[in-house]
MARMARTOR-79461 format. One line per field, with one value per residue (C-alpha): residue number from 1; y, x, z. Coordinates in steps of 0.001 Angstrom, whole numbers, plus 524288, in hexadecimal, padded with zeros to 5 digits. Layout:
<nodes>
k = c(NUM / ...) .
yy = c(Y / ...) .
xx = c(X / ...) .
zz = c(Z / ...) .
</nodes>
This chain:
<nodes>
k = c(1 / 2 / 3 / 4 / 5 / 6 / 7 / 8 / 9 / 10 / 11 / 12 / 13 / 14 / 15 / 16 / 17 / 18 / 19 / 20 / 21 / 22 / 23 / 24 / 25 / 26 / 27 / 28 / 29 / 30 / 31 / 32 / 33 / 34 / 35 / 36 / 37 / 38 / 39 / 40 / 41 / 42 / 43 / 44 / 45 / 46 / 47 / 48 / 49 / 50 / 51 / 52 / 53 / 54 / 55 / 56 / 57 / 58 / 59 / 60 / 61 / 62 / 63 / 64 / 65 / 66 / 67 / 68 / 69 / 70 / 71 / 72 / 73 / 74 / 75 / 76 / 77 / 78 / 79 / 80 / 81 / 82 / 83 / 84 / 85 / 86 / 87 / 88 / 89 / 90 / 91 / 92 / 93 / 94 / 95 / 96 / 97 / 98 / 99 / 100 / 101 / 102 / 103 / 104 / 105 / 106 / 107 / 108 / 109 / 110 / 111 / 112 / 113 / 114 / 115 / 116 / 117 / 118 / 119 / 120 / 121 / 122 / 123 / 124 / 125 / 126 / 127 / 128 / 129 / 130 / 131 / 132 / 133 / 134 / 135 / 136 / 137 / 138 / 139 / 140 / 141 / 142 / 143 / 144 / 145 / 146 / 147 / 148 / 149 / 150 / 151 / 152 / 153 / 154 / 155 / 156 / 157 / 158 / 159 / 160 / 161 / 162 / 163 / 164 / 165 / 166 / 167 / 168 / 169 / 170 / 171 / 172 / 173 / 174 / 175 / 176 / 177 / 178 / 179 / 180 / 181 / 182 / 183 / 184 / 185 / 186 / 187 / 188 / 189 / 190 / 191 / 192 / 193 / 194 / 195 / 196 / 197 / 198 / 199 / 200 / 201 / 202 / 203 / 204 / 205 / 206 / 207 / 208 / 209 / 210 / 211 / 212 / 213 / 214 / 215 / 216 / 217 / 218 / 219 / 220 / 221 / 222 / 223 / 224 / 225 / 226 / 227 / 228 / 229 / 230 / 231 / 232 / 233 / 234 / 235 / 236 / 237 / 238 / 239 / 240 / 241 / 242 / 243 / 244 / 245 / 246 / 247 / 248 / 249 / 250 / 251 / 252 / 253 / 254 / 255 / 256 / 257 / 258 / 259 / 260 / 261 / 262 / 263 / 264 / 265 / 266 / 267 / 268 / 269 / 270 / 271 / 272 / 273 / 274 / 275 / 276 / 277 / 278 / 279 / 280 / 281 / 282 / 283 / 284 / 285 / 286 / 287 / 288 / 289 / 290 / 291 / 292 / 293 / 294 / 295 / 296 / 297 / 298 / 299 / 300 / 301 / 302 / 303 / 304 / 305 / 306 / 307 / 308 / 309 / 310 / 311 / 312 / 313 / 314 / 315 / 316 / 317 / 318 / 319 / 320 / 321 / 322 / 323 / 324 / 325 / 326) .
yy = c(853C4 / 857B6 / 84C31 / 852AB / 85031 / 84351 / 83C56 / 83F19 / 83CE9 / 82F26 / 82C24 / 82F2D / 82894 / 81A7A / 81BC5 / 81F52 / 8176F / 80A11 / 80F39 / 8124C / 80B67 / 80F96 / 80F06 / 8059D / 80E5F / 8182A / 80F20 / 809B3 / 81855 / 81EAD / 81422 / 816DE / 81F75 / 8124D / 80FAC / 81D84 / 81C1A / 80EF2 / 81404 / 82066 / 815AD / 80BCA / 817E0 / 81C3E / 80D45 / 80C97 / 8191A / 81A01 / 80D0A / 80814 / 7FC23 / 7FF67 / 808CA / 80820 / 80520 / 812ED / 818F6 / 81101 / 8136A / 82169 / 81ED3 / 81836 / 824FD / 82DD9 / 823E7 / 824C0 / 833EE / 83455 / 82B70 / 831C3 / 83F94 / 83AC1 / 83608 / 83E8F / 84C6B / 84A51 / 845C2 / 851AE / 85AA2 / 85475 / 854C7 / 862A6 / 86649 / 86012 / 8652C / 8732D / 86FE8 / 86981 / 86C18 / 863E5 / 85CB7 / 8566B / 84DB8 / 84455 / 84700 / 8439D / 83923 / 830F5 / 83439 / 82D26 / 8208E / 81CDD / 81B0D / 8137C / 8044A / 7FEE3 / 7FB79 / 7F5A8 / 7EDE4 / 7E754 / 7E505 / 7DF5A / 7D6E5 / 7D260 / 7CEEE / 7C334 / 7BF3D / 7BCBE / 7B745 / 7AD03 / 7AA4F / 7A983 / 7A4AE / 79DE5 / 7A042 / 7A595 / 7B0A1 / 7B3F9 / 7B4CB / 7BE01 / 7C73B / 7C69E / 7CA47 / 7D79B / 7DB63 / 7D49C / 7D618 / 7C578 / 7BB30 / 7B5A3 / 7A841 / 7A598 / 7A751 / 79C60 / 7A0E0 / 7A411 / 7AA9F / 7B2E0 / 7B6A0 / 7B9B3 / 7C3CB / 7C8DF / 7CC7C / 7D012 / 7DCC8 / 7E01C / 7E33A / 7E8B3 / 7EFFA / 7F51C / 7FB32 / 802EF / 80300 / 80A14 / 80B5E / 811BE / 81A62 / 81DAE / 82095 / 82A10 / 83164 / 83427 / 839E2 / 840C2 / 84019 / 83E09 / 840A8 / 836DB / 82BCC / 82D90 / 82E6F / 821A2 / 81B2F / 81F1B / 818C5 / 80D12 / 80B53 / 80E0D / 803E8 / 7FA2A / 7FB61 / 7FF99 / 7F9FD / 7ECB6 / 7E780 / 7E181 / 7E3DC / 7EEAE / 7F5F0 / 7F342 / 7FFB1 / 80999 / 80537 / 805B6 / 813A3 / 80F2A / 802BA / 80A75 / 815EB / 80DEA / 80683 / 81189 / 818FA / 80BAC / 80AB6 / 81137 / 80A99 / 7FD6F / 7FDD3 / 804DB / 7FB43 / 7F048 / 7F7F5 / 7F7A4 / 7EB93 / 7E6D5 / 7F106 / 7EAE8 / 7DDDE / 7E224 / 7E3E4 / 7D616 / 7CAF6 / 7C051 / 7CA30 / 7C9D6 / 7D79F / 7D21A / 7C8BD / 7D21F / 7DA92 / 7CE98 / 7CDD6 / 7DC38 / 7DAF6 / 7CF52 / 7CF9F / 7DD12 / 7DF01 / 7D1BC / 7D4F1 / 7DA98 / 7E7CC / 7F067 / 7F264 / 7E82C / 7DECA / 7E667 / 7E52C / 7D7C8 / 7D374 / 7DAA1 / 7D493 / 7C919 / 7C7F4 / 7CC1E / 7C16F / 7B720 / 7B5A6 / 7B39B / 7BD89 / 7C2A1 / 7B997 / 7B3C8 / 7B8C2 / 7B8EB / 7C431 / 7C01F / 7B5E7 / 7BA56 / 7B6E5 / 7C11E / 7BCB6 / 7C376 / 7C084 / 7BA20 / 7C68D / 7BE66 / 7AF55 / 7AC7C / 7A2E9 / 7A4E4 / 79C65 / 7AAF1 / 7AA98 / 7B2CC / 7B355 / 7B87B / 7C352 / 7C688 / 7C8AE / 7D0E6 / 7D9D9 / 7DA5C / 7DCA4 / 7E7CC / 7ED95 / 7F05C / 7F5A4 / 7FF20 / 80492 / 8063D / 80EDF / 8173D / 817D3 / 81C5F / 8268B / 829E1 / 82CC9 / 83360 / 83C2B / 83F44 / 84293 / 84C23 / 85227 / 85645) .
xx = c(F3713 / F2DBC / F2A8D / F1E3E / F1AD0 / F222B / F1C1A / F0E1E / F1044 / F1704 / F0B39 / F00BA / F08B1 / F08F2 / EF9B5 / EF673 / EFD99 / EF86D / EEB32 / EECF7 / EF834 / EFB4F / EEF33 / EF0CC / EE968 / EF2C5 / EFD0A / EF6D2 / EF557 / F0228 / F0B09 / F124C / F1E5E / F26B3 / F20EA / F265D / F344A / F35B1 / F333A / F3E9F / F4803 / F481B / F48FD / F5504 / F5968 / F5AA3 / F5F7F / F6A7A / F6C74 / F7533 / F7CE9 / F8891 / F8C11 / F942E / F8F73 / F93A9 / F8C08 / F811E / F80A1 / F81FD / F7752 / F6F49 / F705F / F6C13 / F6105 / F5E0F / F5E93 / F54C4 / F4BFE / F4C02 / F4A05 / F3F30 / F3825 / F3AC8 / F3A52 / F2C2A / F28F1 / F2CC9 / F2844 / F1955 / F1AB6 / F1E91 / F1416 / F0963 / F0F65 / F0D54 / F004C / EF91D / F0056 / EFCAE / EF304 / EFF2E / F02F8 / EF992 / EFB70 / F08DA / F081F / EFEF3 / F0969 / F1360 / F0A72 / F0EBD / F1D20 / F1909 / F121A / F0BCF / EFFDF / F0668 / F107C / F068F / EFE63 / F09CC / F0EF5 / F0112 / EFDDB / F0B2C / F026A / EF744 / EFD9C / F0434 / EF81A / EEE80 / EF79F / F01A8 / F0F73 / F0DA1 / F044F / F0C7E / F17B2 / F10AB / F0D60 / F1BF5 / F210E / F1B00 / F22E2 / F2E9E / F39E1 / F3F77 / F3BED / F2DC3 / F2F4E / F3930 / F30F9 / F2742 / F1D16 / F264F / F2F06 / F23D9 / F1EDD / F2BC3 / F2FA3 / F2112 / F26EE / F3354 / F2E68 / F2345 / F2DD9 / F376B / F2DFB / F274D / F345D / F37C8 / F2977 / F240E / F2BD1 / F3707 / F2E8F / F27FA / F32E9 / F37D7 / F2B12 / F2B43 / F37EC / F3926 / F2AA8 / F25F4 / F3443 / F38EB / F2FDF / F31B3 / F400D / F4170 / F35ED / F3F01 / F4AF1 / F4583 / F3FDB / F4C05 / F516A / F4832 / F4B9A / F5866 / F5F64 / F6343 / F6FE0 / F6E7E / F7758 / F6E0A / F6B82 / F76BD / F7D61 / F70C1 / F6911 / F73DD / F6FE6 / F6226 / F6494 / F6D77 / F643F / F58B1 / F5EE4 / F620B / F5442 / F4DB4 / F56C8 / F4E1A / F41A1 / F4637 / F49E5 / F3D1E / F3653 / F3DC1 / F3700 / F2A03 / F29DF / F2F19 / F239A / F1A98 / F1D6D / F1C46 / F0EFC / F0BF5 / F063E / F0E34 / F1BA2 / F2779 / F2C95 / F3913 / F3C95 / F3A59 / F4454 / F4D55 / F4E4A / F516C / F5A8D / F60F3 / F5D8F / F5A4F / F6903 / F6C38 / F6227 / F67B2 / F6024 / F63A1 / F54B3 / F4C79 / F52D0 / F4B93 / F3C3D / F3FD8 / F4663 / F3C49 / F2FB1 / F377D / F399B / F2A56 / F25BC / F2F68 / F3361 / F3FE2 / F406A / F48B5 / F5522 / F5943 / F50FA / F4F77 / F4DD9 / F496A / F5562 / F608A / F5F83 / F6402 / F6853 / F6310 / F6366 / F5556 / F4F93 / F49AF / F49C2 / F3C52 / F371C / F377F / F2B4D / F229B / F137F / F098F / F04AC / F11B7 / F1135 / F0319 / F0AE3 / F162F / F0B05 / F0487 / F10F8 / F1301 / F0654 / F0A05 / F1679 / F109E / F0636 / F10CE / F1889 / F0DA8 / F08E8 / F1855 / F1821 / F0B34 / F1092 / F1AF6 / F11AA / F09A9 / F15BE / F1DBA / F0E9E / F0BA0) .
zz = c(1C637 / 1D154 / 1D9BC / 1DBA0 / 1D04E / 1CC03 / 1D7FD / 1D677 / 1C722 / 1C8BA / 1D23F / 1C9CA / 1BDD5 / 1C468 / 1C7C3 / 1BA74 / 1B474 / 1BD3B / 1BA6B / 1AC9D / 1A698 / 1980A / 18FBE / 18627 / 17BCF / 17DE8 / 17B01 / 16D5D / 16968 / 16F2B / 1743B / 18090 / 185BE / 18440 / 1769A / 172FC / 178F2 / 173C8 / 16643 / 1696F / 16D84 / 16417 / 158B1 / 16295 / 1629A / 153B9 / 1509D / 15B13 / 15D36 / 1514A / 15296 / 14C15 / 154D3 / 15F3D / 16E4B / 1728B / 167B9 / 16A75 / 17753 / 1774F / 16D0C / 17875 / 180BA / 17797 / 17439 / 18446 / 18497 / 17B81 / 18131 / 18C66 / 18734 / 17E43 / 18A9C / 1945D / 18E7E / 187F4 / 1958E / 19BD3 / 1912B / 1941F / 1A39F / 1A2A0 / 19A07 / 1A085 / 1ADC0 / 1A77C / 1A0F1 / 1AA75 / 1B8E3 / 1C452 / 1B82E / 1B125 / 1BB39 / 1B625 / 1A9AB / 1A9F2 / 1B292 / 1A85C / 19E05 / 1A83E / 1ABBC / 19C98 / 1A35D / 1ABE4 / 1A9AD / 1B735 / 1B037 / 1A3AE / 1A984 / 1B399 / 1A7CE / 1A006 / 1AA4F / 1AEF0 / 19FAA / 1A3CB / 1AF22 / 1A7FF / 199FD / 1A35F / 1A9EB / 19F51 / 19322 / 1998E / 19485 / 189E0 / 18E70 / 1995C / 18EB7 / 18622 / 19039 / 19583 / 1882E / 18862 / 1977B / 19446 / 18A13 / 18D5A / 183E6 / 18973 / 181B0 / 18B9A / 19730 / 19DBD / 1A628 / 1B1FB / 1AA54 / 1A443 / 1B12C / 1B558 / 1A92D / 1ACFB / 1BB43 / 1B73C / 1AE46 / 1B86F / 1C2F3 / 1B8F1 / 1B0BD / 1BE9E / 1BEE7 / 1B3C0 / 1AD82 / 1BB54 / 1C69E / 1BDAE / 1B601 / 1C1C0 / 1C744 / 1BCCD / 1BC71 / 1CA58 / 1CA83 / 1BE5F / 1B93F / 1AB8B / 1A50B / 1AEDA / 1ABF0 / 19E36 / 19EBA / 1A5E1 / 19BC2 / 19010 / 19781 / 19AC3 / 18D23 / 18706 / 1902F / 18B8F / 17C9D / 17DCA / 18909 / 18704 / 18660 / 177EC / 16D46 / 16954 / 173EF / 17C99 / 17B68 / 176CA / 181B3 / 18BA2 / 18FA1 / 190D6 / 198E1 / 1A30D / 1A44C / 1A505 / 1B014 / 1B890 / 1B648 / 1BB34 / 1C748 / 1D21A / 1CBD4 / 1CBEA / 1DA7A / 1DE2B / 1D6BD / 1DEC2 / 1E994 / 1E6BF / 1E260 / 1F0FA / 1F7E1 / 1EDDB / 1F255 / 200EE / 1FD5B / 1F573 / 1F9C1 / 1F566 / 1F362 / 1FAB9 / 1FE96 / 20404 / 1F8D7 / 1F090 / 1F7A5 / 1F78E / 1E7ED / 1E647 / 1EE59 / 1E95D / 1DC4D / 1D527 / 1D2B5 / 1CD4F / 1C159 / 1B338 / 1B568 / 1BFB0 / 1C16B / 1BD4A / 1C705 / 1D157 / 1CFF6 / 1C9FC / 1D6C9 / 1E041 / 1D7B3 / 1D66E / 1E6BE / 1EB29 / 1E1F4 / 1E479 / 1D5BA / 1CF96 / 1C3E2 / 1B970 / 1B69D / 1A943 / 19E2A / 18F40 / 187E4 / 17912 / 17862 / 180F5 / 18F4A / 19A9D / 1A5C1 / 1B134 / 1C2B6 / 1C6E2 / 1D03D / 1DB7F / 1E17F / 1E089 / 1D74B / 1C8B3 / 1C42F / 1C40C / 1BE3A / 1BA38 / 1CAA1 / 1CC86 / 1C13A / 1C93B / 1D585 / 1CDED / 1C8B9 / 1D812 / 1DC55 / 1D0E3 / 1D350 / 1E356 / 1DECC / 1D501 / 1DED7 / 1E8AA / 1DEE7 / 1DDBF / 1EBFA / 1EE78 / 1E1D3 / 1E637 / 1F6B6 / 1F24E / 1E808 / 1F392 / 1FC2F / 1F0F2 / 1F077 / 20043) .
</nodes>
């Protein structure tokens, strides 16, 4: 993929996209890319996913599931940015970068995680836990008000991750195909890739190639996260540092634990740790020292802190645009 090209359309992708979002009527008529994959992969679950077979078959199962995915996303993708590339020239820049800004959710996850803020500030508990259960997959009955803020925190810095930095990310190296490659990965990994009984050995190829496509945008994320917090009133750069450093390893993912532990340090929280997912608990490290008793002010300064870090993606997509274009 030309970076002259990629740049310029990741750029213009992140500003439409914070200006824009997804329409919502859009959605109620057509759905949305992830709407569509989900519906692929759970047909692909139930037809190649049979329990009486063995693991090996059912993981080889899980590739082909995978493959297809992938080639159901990506090769429409490229079929459309070549067309409009021949249709419309220099012109189809921007008309494929508002077909990209669906990959990528800067305005819906603010709006999600904001909705936490103000459930726990208007309603209490139990608004803050009705808004939660929309961002999060744990059990909300089990969460009081701290915890509620916390699971808030938790999926802005992990979903800032693979819901923008790593789609991003894609887009600007390998452009539209890219970005829709990794969105069909990462939603296979959400279905799929979960070490139950079910899906332990279908979603096993989805798990592992969902965690190494999310590698460079977890630790950029960390990144911008710690710049972000340089530029904060009331954020702490150098903790923030600290609990990468420290903690990002110690956590179950090999990429969540990084935002967690870098929004977990610049706000001096204590996040992630034990958890309960419907009725199993999973034991996971805490990402920070701070103090664990979070509120809805501190989901205000995640999202202040979220906002810096998205405008500093762009201003950097948007320099380097500038410099791949003199």
């Amino acid at each position: 993929m030309d970076l002259t090209f990629a740049l310029p359309l990741a750029a213009l992708t992140v500003a439409l996209e914070a200006i824009a979002g997804y329409p919502r009527a859009l959605f109620r008529v057509a759905g949305h890319p992830v709407t569509w994959l989900g519906l692929l992969i759970a047909w692909l679950d139930r037809h190649l996913n049979r329990q009486n077979e063995s693991f090996t078959t059912r993981r080889s199962g899980g590739v082909i599931a995978l493959l297809v995915i992938v080639a159901a996303a990506a090769i429409p993708a490229l079929l459309l940015q070549e067309g409009l590339l021949s249709l419309l020239g220099p012109l189809a820049l921007v008309a494929i970068a508002v077909l990209a800004s669906s990959l990528v959710a800067q305005r819906s996850l603010h709006d999600h995680v904001a909705a936490v803020a103000t459930g726990l500030e208007t309603e209490g508990l139990h608004g803050g836990r009705r808004a939660v259960a929309m961002i999060v997959g744990r059990n909300p009955e089990t969460l009081d008000e701290a915890g509620v803020a916390r699971a808030a925190i938790e999926s802005l810095a992990e979903n800032f991750s693979d819901g923008i930095v790593a789609p991003v990310f894609w887009l600007a190296v390998a452009g539209l195909p890219g970005a829709a490659a990794y969105k069909a990965i990462n939603t296979a990994d959400s279905m799929i890739g979960h070490k139950t009984e079910r899906h332990a050995a279908f979603g096993w190829a989805a798990a592992r190639l969902d965690d190494l496509v999310n590698l460079p945008a977890s630790r950029l994320t960390a990144l911008l996260l710690v710049l972000a917090a340089a530029l904060t009133r009331g954020a702490d750069a150098r903790a923030a540092i600290a609990a990468v450093r420290r903690d990002a390893h110690r956590h179950r993912s090999p990429n969540a634990g990084w935002p967690e532990a870098a929004m977990a340090g610049a706000l001096g929280l204590r996040l992630a740790g034990p958890r309960i997912y419907g009725s199993t608990r999973v034991e996971d490290a805490f990402m920070g020292n701070g103090r664990a008793e979070a509120t809805a002010a501190d989901i205000r300064r995640a999202l202040a802190l979220f906002r810096r870090a998205s405008l500093l993606q762009w201003l950097v997509l948007a320099a380097l645009a500038a410099l791949v274009l003199a």
